[in-house]
Backbone bond lengths (Angstrom), bond angles and torsions (degrees), N, CA, C in turn:
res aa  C-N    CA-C-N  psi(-1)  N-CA   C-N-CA  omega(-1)  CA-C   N-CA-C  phi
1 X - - - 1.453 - - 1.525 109.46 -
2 X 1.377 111.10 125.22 1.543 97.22 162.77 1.232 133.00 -66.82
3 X 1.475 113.68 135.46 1.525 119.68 174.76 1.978 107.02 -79.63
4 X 1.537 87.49 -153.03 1.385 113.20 -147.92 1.447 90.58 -92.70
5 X 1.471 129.75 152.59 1.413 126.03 169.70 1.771 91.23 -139.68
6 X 1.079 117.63 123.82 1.502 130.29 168.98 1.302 107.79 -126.81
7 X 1.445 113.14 105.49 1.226 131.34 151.93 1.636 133.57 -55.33
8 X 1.084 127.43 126.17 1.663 140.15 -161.70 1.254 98.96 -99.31
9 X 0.973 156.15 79.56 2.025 140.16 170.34 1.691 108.52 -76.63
10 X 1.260 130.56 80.40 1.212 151.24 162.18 1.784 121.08 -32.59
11 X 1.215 111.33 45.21 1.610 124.51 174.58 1.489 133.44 -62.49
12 X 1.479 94.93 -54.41 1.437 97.55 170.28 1.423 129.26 -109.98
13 X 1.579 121.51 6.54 1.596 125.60 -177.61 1.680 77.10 -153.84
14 X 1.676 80.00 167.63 1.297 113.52 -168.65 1.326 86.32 -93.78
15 X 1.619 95.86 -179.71 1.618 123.36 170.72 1.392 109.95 -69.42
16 X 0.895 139.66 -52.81 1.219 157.42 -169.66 1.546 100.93 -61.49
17 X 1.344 115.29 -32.39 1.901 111.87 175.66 1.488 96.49 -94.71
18 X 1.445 120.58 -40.89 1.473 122.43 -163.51 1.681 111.98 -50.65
19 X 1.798 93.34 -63.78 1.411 122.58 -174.38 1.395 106.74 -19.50
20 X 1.643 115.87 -88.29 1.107 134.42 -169.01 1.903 121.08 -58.81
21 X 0.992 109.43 -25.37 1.550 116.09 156.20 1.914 112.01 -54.55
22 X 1.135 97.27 -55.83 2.020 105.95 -174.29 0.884 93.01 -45.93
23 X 1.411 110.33 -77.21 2.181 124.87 -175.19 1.351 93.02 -11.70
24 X 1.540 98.21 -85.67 1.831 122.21 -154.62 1.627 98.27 -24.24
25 X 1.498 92.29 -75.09 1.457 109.58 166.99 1.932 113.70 -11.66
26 X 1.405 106.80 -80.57 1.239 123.43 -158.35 1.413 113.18 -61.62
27 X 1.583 107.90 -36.55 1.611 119.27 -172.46 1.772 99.91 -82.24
28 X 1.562 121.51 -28.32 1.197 112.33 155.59 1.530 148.91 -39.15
29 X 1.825 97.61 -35.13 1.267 116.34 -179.07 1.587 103.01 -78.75
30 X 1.330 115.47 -9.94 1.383 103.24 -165.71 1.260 125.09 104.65
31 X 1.671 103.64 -5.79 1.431 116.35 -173.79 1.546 126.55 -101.40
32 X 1.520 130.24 126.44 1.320 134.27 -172.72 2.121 106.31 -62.70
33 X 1.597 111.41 158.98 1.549 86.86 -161.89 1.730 86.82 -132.62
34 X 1.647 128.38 120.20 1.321 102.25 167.15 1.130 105.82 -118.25
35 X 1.555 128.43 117.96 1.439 176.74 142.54 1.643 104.24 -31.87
36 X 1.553 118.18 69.58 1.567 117.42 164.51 1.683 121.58 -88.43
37 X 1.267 115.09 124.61 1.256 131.21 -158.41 2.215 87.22 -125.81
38 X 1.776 108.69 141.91 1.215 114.08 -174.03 1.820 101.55 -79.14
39 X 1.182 122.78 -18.18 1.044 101.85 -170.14 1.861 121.26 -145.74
40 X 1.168 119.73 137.48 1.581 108.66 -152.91 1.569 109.54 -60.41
41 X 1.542 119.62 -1.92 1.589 133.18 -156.67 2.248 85.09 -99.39
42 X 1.097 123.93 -18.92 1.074 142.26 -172.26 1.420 104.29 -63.87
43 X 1.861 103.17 -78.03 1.776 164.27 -157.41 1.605 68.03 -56.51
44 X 1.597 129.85 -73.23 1.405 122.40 -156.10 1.530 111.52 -79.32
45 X 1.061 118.42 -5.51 1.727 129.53 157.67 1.321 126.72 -55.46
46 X 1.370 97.22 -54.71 1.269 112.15 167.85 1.336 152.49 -105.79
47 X 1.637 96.61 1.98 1.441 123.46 149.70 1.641 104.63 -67.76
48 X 1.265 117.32 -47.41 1.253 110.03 176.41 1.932 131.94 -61.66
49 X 1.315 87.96 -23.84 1.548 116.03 -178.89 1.736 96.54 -65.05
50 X 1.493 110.07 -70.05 1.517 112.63 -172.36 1.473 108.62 -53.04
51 X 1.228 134.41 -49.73 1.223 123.51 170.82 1.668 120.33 -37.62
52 X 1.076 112.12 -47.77 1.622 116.80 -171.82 1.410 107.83 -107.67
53 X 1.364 127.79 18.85 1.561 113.54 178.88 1.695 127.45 -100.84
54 X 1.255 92.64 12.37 1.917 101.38 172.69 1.472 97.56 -153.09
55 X 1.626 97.29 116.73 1.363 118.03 173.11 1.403 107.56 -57.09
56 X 1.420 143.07 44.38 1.212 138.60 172.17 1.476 107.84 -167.32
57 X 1.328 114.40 25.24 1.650 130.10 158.17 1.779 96.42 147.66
58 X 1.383 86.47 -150.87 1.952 107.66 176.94 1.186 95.43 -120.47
59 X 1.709 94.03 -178.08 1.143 122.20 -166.39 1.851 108.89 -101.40
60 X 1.295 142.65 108.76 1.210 113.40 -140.38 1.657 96.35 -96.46
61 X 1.535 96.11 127.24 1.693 114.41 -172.58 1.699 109.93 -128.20
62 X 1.015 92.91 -175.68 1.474 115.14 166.05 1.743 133.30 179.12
63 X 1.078 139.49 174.00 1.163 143.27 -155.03 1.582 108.07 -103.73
64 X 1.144 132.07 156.36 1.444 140.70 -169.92 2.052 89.70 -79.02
65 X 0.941 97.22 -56.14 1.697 106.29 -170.12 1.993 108.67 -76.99
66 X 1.015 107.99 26.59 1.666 114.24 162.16 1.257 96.70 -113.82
67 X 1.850 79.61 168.72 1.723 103.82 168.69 1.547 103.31 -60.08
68 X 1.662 103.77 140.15 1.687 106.91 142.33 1.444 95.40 86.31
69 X 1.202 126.21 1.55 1.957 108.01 169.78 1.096 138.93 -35.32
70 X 1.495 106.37 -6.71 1.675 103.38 163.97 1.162 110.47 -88.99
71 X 1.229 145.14 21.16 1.588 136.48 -125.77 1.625 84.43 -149.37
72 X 1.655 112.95 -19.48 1.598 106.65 170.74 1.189 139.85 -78.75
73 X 1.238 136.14 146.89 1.323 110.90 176.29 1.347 112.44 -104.70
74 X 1.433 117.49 14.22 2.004 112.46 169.14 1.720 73.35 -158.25
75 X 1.584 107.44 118.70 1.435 121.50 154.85 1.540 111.02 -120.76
76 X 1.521 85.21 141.71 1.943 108.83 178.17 1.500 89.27 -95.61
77 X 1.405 82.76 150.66 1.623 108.56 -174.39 1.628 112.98 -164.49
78 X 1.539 105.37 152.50 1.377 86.71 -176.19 1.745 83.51 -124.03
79 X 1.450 139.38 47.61 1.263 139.31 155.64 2.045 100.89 -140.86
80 X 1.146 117.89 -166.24 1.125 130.63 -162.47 1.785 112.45 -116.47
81 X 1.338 115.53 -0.07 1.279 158.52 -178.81 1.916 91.91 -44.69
82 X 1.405 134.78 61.97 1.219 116.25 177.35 1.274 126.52 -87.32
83 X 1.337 104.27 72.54 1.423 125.67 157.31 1.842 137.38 -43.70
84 X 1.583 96.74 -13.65 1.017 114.09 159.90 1.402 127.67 -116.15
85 X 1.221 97.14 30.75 1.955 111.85 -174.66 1.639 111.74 30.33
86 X 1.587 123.12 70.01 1.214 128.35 -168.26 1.233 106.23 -83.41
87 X 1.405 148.51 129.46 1.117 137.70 146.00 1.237 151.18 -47.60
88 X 2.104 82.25 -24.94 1.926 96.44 163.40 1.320 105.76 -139.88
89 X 1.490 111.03 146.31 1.314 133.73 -169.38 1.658 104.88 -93.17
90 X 1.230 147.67 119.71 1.311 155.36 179.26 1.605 106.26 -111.69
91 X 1.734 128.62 78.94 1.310 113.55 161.63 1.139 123.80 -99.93
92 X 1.401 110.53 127.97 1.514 133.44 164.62 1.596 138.76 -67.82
93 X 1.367 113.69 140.48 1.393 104.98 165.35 1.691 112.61 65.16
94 X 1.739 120.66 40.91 1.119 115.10 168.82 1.715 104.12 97.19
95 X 1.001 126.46 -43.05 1.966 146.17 -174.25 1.600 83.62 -46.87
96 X 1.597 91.34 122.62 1.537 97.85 176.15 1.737 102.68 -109.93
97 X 1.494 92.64 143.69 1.716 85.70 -176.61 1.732 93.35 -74.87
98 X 2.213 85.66 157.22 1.847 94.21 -178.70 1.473 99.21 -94.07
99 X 1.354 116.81 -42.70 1.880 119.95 -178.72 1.378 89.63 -133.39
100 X 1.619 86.94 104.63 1.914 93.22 168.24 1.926 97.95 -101.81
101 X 1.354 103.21 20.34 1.759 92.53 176.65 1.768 94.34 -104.53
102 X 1.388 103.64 19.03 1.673 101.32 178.65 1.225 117.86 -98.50
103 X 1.650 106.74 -6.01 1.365 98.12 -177.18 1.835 93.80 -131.24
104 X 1.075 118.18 -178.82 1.350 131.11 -170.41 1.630 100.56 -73.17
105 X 1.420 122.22 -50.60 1.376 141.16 -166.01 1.251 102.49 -136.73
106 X 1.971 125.92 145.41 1.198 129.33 169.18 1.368 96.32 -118.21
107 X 1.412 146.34 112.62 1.452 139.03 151.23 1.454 114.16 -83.88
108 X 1.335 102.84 120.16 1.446 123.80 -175.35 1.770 106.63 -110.70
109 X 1.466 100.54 88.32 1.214 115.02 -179.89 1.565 119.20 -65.83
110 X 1.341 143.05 97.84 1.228 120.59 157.74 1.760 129.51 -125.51
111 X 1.228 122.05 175.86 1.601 130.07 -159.91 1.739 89.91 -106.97
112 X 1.515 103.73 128.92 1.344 107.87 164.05 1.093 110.81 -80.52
113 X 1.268 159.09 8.02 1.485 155.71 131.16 1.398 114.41 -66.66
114 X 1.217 111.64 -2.36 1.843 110.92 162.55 1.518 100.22 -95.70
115 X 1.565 115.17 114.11 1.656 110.08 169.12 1.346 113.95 -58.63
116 X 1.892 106.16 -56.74 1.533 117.62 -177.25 1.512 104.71 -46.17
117 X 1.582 142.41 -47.54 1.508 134.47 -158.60 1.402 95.95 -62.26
118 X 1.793 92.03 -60.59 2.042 90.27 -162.14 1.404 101.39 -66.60
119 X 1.483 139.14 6.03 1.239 98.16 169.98 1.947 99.88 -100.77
120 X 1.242 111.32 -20.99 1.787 109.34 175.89 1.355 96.50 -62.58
121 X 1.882 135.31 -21.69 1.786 106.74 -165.00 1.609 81.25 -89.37
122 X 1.716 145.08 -31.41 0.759 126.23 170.54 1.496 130.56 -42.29
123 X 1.044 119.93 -66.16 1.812 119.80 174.78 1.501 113.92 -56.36
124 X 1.317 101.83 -12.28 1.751 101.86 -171.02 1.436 91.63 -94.09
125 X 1.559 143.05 -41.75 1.519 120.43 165.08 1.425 106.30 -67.59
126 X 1.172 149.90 -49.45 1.396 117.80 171.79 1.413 109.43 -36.24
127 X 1.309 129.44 -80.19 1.350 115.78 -170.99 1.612 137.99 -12.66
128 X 1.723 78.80 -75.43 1.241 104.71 161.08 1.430 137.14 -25.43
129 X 1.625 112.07 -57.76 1.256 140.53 160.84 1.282 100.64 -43.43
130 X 1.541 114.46 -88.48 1.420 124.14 179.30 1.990 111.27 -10.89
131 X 1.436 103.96 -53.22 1.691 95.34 -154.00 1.923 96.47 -96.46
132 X 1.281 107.11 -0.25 1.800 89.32 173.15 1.528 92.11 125.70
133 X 1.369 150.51 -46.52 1.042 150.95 163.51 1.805 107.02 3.72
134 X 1.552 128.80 119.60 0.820 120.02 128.25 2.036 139.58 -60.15
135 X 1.132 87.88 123.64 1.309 95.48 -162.02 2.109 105.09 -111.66
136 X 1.327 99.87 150.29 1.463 105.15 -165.49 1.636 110.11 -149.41
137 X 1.135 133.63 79.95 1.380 131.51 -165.20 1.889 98.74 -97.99
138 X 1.697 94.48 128.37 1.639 108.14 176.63 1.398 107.29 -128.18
139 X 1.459 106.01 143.28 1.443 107.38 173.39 1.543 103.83 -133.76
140 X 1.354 115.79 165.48 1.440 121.14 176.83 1.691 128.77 -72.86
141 X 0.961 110.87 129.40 1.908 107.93 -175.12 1.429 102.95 -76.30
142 X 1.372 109.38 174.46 1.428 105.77 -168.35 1.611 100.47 -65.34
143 X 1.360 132.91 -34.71 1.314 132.30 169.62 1.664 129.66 -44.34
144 X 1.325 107.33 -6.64 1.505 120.12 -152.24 1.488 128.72 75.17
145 X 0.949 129.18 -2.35 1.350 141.61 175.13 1.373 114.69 -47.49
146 X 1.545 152.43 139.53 0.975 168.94 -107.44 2.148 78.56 -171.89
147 X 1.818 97.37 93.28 1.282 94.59 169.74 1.851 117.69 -145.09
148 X 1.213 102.29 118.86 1.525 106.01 -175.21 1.329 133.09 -52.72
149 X 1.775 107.36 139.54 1.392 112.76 -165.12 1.222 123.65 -106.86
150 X 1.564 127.75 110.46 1.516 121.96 173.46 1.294 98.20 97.63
């Protein structure tokens, strides 16, 4: 069955503010988060990010290449490998999901100052569209708000 594809359009904050809000979000619901990034120079970006992104601890993660990756509840990865049985898929930086009917939700994060992303999240909702995919594109209000389009 196809799952969920929610598109991110990244206008007014970076990844680095965006990121860690979704998580919060996601691990709230109760839900495990796996976080694929294209490149391991990325993976250490944002391993570094979760450590320092809430002035009142981290975000509790871990890496595809440690002990115990099922044992996380938001793993970075630079394959699709859900070893931590995630319910939602978070790809970054252009990374197109391969089976987004594997997870409950696919968030396809990208930066409108990346030409190459917005034009891969572009062909990836056609796709998407094309095979049955519910599809859900949100962008931020001038407030920062995480608010849905269409």
């Amino acid at each position: 069955m196809p799952g969920e594809l929610w598109f991110y359009h990244l206008e007014r904050t970076t990844l680095a503010d965006a990121l860690p809000e979704l998580l919060e979000k996601t691990i709230q619901k109760g839900w495990r988060a796996l976080v694929r990034a294209p490149s391991e120079d990325r993976i250490e970006q944002i391993d570094g990010l979760l450590w320092t992104a809430r002035d009142d601890g981290f975000l509790p993660h871990g890496r595809w290449d440690e002990p115990d990756p099922d044992r996380q509840p938001i793993l970075l990865s630079l394959t699709e490998d859900n070893s931590n049985k995630s319910d939602v898929l978070f790809a970054l930086d252009g990374v197109e999901p391969e089976l987004p009917g594997a997870f409950a939700r696919c968030c396809v994060v990208f930066d409108a100052a990346d030409e190459g992303a917005v034009q891969s999240a572009r062909s990836l909702w056609k796709k998407a569209k094309a095979e049955g995919h519910s599809i859900a594109y949100w962008k931020q209000s001038i407030e920062g708000r995480w608010e849905k389009q269409g």
